[in-house]
C-alpha positions in Angstrom: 0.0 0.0 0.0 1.7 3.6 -1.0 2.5 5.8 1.7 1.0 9.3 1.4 2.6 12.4 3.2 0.8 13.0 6.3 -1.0 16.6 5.1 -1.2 15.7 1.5 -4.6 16.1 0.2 -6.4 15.1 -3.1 -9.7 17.2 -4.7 -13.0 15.8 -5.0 -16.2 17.3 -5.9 -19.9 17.5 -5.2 -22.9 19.3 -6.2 -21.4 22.4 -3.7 -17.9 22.3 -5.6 -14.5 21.2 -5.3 -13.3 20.0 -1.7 -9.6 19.2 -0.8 -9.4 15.4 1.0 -6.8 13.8 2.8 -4.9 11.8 0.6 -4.8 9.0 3.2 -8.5 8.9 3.9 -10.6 6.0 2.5 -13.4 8.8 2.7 -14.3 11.1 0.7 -16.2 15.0 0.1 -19.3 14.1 1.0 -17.8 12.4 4.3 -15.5 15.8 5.0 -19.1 17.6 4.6 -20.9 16.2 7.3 -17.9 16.3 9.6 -18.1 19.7 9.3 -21.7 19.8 9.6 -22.5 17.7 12.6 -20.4 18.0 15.6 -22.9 17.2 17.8 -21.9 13.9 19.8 -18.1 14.0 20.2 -18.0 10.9 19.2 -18.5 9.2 15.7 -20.7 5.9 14.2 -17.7 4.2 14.9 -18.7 4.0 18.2 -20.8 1.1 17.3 -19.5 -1.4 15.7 -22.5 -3.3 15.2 -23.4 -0.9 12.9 -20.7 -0.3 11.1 -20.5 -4.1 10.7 -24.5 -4.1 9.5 -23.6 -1.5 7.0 -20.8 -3.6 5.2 -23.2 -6.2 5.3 -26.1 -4.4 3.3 -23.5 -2.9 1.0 -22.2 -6.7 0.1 -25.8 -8.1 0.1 -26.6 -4.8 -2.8 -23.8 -5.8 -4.6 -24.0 -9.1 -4.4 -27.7 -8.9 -5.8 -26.7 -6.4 -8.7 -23.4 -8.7 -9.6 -26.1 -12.0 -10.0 -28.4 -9.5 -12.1 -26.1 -8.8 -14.7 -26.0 -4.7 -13.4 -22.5 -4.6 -11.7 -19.2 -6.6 -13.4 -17.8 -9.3 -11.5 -14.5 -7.7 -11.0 -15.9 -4.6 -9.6 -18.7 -6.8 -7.2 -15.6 -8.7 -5.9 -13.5 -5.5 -5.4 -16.7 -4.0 -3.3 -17.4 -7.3 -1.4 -13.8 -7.7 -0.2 -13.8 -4.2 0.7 -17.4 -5.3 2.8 -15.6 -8.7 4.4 -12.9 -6.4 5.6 -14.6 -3.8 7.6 -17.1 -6.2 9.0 -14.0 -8.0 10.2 -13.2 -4.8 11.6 -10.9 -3.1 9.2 -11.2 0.5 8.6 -13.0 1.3 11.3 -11.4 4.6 11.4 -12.5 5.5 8.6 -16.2 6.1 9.6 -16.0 9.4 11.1 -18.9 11.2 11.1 -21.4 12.1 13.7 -24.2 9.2 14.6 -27.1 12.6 15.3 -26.4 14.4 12.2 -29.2 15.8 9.6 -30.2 14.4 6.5 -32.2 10.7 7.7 -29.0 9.0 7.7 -27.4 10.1 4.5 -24.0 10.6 5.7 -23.5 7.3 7.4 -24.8 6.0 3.8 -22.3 8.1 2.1 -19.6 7.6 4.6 -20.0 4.0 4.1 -19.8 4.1 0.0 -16.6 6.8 -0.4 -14.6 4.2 2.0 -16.0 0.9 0.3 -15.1 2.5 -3.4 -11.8 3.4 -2.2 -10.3 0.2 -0.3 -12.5 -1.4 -3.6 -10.3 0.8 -5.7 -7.3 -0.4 -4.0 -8.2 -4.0 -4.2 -8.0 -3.5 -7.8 -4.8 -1.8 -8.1 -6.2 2.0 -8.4 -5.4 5.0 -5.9 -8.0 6.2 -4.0 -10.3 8.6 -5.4 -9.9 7.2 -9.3 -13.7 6.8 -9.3 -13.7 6.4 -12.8 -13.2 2.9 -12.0 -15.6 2.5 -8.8 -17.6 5.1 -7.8 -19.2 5.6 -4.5 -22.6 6.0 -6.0 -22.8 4.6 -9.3 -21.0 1.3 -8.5 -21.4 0.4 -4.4 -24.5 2.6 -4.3 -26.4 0.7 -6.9 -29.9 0.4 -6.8 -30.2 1.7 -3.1 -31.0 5.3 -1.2 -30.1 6.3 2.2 -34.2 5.1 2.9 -33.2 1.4 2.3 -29.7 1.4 3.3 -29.5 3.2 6.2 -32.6 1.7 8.4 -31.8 -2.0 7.2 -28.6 -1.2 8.4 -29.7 0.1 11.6 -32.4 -2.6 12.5 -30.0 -5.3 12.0 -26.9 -3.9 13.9 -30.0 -3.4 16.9 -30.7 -7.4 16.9 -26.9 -7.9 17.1 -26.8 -5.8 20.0 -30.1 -7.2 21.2 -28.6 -10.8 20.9 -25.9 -9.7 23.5 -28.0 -8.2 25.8 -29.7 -11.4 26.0 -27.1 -13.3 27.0 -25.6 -10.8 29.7 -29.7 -10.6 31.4 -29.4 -14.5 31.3 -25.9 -14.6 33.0 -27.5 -12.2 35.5 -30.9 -14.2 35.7 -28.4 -17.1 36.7 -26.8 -15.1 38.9 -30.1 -14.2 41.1 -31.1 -17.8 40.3 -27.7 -19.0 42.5 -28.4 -16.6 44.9 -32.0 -17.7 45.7 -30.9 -21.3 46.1 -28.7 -20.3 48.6 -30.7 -18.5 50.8 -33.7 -20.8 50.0 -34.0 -22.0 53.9 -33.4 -18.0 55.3 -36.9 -16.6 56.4 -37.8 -12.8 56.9 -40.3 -10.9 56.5 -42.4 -9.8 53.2 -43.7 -6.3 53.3 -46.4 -4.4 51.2 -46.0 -0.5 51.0 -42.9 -0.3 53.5 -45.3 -2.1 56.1 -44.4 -5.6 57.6 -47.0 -8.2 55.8 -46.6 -12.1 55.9 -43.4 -14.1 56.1 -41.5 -15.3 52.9 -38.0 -16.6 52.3 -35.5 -14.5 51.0 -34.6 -17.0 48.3 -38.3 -16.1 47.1 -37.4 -12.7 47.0 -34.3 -13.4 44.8 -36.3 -16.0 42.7 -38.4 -13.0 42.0 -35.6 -10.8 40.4 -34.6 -13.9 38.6 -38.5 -14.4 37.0 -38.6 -10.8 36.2 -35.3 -11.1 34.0 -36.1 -14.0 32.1 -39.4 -12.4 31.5 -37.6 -9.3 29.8 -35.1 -11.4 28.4 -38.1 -13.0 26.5 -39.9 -9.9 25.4 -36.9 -8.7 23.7 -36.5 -11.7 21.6 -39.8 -11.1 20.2 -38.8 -7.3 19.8 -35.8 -8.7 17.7 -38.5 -10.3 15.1 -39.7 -7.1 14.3 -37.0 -5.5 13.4 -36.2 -8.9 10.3 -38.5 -7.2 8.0 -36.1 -4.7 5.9 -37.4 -2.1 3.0 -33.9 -2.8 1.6 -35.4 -2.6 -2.3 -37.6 0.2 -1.9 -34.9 2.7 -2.4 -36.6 6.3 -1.9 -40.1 6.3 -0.8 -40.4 2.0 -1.5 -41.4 2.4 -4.9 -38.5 0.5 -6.0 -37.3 3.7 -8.3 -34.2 2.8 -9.9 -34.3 -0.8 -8.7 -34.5 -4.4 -10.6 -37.6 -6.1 -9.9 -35.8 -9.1 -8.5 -33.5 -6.7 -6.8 -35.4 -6.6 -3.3 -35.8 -10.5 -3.4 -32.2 -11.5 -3.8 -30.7 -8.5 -1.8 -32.5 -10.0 1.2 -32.0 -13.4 0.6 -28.0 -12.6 0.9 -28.6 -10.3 3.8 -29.9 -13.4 5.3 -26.9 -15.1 4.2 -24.0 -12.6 5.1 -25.6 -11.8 8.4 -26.9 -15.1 10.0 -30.5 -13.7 10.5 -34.0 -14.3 9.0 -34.1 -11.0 7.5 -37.3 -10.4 5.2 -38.8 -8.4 2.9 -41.1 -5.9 4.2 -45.1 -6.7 2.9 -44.9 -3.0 1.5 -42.0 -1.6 1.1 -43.8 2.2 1.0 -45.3 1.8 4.4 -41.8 0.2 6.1 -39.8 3.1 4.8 -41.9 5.9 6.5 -42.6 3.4 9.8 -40.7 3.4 12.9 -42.8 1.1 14.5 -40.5 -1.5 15.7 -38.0 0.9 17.1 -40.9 2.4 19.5 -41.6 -1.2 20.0 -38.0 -2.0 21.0 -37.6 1.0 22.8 -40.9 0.3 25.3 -39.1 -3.2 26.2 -35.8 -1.8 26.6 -37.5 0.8 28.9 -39.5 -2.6 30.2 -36.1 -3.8 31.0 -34.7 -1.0 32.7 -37.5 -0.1 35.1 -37.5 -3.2 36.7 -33.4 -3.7 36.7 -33.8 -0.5 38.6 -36.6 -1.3 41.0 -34.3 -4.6 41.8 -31.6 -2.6 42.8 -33.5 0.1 44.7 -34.6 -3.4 46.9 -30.9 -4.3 47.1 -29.7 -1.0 48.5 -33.0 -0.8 50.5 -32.2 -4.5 52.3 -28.9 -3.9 52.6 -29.4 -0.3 54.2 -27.4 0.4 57.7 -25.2 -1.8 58.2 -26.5 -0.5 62.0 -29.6 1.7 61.8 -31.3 0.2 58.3 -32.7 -2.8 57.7 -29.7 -4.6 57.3 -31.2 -7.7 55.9 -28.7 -8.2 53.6 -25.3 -7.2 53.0 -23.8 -6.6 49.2 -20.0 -6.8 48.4 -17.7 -3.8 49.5 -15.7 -2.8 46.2 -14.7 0.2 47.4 -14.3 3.2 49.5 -17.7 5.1 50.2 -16.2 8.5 51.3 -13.8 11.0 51.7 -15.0 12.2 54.8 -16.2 9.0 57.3 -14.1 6.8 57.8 -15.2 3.1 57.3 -18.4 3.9 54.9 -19.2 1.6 52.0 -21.6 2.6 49.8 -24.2 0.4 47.2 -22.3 1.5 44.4 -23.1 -1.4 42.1 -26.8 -1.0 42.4 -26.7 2.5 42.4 -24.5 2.6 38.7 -27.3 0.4 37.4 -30.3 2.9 38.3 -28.5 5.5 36.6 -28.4 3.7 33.1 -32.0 2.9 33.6 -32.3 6.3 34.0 -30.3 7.1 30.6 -32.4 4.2 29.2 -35.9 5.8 30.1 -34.8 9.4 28.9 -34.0 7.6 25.6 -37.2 5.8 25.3 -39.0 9.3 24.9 -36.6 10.3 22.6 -37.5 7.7 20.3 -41.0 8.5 20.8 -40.3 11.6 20.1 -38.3 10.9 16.7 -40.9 8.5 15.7 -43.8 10.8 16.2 -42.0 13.5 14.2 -42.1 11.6 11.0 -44.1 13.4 7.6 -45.3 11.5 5.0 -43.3 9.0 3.1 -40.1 9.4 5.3 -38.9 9.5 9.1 -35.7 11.7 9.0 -35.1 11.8 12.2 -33.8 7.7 12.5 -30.0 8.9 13.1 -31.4 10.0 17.0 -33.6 6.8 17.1 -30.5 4.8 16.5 -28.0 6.7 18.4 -30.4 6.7 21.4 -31.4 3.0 21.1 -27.7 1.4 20.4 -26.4 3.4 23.5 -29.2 1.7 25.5 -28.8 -1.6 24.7 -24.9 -1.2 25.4 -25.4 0.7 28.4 -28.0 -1.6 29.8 -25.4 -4.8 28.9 -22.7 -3.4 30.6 -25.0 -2.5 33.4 -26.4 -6.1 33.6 -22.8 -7.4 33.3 -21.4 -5.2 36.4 -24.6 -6.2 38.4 -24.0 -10.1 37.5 -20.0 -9.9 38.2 -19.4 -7.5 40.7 -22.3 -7.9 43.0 -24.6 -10.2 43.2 -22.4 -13.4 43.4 -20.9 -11.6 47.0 -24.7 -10.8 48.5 -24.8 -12.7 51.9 -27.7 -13.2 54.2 -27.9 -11.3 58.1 -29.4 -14.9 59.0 -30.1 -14.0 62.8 -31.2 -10.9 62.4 -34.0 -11.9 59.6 -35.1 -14.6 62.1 -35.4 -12.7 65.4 -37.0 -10.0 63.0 -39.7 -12.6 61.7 -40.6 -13.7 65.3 -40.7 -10.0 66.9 -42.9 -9.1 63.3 -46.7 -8.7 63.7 -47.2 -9.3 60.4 -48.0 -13.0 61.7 -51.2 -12.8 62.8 -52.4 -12.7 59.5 -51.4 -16.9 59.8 -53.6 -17.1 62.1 -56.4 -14.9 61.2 -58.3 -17.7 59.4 -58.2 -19.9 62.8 -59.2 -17.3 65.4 -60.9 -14.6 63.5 -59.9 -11.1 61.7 -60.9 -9.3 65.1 -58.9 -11.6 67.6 -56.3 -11.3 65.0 -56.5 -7.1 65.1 -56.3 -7.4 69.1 -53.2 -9.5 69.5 -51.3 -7.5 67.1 -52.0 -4.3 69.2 -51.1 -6.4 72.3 -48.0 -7.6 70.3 -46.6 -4.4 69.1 -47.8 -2.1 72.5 -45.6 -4.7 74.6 -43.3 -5.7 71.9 -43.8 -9.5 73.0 -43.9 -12.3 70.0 -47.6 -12.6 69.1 -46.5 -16.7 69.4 -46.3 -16.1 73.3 -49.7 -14.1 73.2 -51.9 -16.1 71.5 -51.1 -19.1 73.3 -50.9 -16.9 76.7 -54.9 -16.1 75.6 -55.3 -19.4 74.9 -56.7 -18.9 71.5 -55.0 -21.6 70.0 -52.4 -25.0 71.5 -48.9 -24.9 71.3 -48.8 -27.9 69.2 -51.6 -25.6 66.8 -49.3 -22.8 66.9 -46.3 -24.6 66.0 -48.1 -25.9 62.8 -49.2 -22.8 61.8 -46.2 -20.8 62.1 -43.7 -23.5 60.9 -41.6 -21.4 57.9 -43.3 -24.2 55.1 -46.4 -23.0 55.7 -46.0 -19.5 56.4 -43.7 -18.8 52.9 -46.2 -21.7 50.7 -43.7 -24.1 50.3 -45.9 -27.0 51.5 -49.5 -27.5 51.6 -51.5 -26.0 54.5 -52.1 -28.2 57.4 -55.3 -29.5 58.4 -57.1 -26.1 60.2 -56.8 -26.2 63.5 -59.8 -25.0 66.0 -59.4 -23.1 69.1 
């Protein structure tokens, strides 16, 4: 490959004129343009690799397709897919520098895509870069598509990729909770309904709970993933198909399909897929789905494992670090508290996409560079989150075994056992008596003789208080 000197530049030109272009860059003017245009983020689409991946992999399906159609010659398909296998190996990456929120519904991050494709193509084939005489961004790697095809395919299937992963880190964490709750499966405390004590549980329960919820959400966003298969890729500017073979749509999918290892399909109508952002508010209510309830998990974590003297101090989660500069021997619940704040991030996204989506006129959302920005951040934000939560804290959660026992005994809450067997109002007395005297309500009901020691010992044994066996026989007083 020919070295360049590091300032040279080489002249390219648009419909605004002639622009000057490092010589080095596998970009070109249009890419230059939109640098200068949209500095918005800080940060470029190279942030995600998935997409930069899905793009090289609807720009190989496209040519692909128009190489089997007779539209593109071999030598130049060949040059434009090895340039595609490249960067989806991760080549190049570099290259894509412009700004994921920028104007334009995407156009930039299609054009930024076919000025470096054309050039390493060019390369490939023995030309400099820039000689687009030979293979031209739009004419050659752009053929048949628009930035209304390419561009939302793209995004929707670097979204499943980073779906897929999210997946498996909420499993791992499922797993982790799942560990957790067999361990403390025999630890009994005290359930509570609106801060109050209620009825007695085990605090394996409690962790199977968090487990549940997981694999619930884990589940929702496998169906989210579905909707996001169906691709306009075909339709090029509104879905009419303008300046597209008839079998174009048809075969470009079916080596989508190929290239990226999922079901991708053509839309039903290719006008009414191009203007809809349907499935990204759809993906974007689970992904908020996903996030509230991460976040109410970890509000319980840092609620049970409040003190470690004057909370509840239930249970107690892993110290990974200092808590504060000023008092001495404070730990704080870090983990869970890192994990709210992406849920957070995640939620304030979610109306942004409702926002974008809602914005949309007629035949053409051009606001899907925000929808895509916002929704990739969550879904890697929300894996990391899952990852840290898995890893660094749940594994180390231990149970305060005496102090959940004494604090189920001392609890009122377990009259409600015995409500059934002496009566709501008998029930309402000795928990007054219980909590005025601070006696166990045990002591007091077979004090009043209301019910036998040997009835009281059934009644309250932890099987039947948490529902882990079937009720006994109902005793009389």
């Amino acid at each position: 490959m020919a070295q360049t000197a590091p300032h040279a530049t080489r002249v390219e030109h648009d419909l605004v004129g002639d622009k000057e272009v490092p010589a080095a860059a596998y970009y070109g003017v249009h890419t230059v343009r939109a640098v200068e245009n949209f500095a918005i983020t800080g940060s470029t689409i190279a942030r995600f690799p998935d997409l930069i991946a899905s793009l090289a992999a609807v720009k190989q399906a496209a040519a692909t397709a128009n190489r089997d159609l007779g539209l593109l010659p071999p030598d130049i398909a060949g040059a434009i897919v090895s340039a595609c296998q490249e960067i989806r190996g991760g080549r190049l990456a570099d290259q894509f520098v412009v700004d994921p929120v920028q104007g334009g519904a995407g156009t930039s991050t299609n054009m930024n895509a076919n000025e470096v494709i054309a050039n390493r193509a060019l390369e490939i084939l023995g030309h400099p870069r820039g000689f687009y005489e030979v293979v031209h961004p739009l004419d050659h790697v752009n053929l048949g598509q628009s930035t209304n095809d390419v561009y939302p395919t793209a995004v929707r299937l670097a979204l499943v990729a980073s779906l897929r992963r999210l997946c498996d880190s909420l499993r791992a964490l499922a797993d982790s909770f799942s560990a957790k709750a067999a361990e403390f499966s025999d630890v009994l405390k005290m359930g509570r309904t609106q801060l109050q004590d209620a009825v007695p549980m085990t605090l394996g329960q409690e962790f199977t709970t968090y487990a549940v919820m997981i694999e619930e959400d884990r589940q929702r966003l496998t169906e989210a993933a579905a909707l996001l298969l169906e691709s306009n890729l075909g339709g090029t500017a509104i879905g009419t198909g303008i300046n597209g073979h008839p079998r174009y749509a048809e075969l470009a999918c079916a080596h989508l399909a190929e290239i990226s290892g999922e079901p991708v399909q053509p839309a039903g109508d290719f006008i009414e897929a191009t203007q809809d952002c349907g499935a990204f508010v759809q993906l974007s209510g689970v992904l908020k789905r996903v996030a509230v309830k991460l976040s109410k998990t970890c509000n319980d974590l840092r609620l049970t494992s409040s003190g470690p003297t004057t909370g509840l101090g239930e249970i107690n989660l892993p110290p990974v670090q200092a808590g504060s500069s000023i008092m001495p021997g404070k730990v704080n619940p870090v983990i869970p508290e890192v994990v709210n704040q992406v849920a957070f991030e995640v939620i304030g996204n979610d109306l942004t996409v409702t926002m974008a989506a809602e914005a949309g006129q007629l035949q053409l959302n051009a606001f899907e560079p925000v929808i895509a920005y916002s929704l990739l951040r969550s879904l890697t934000h929300l894996r990391a989150a899952c990852d840290t939560l898995a890893t660094r804290c749940v594994p180390g959660i231990t149970a305060n075994r005496d102090h959940l026992h004494d604090s189920v005994h001392r609890s009122i809450g377990l009259v409600t056992a015995l409500a059934p067997h002496i009566g709501y109002a008998a029930s309402t007395t000795l928990a007054r008596q219980a909590l005025a005297t601070g006696r166990p309500v045990k002591d007091l009901a077979a004090e009043a003789g209301l019910l036998t020691p040997e009835q009281l010992d059934t009644l309250l044994r932890p099987e039947s208080l948490t529902g882990q066996a079937s009720r006994p026989t109902e005793a009389t007083s």
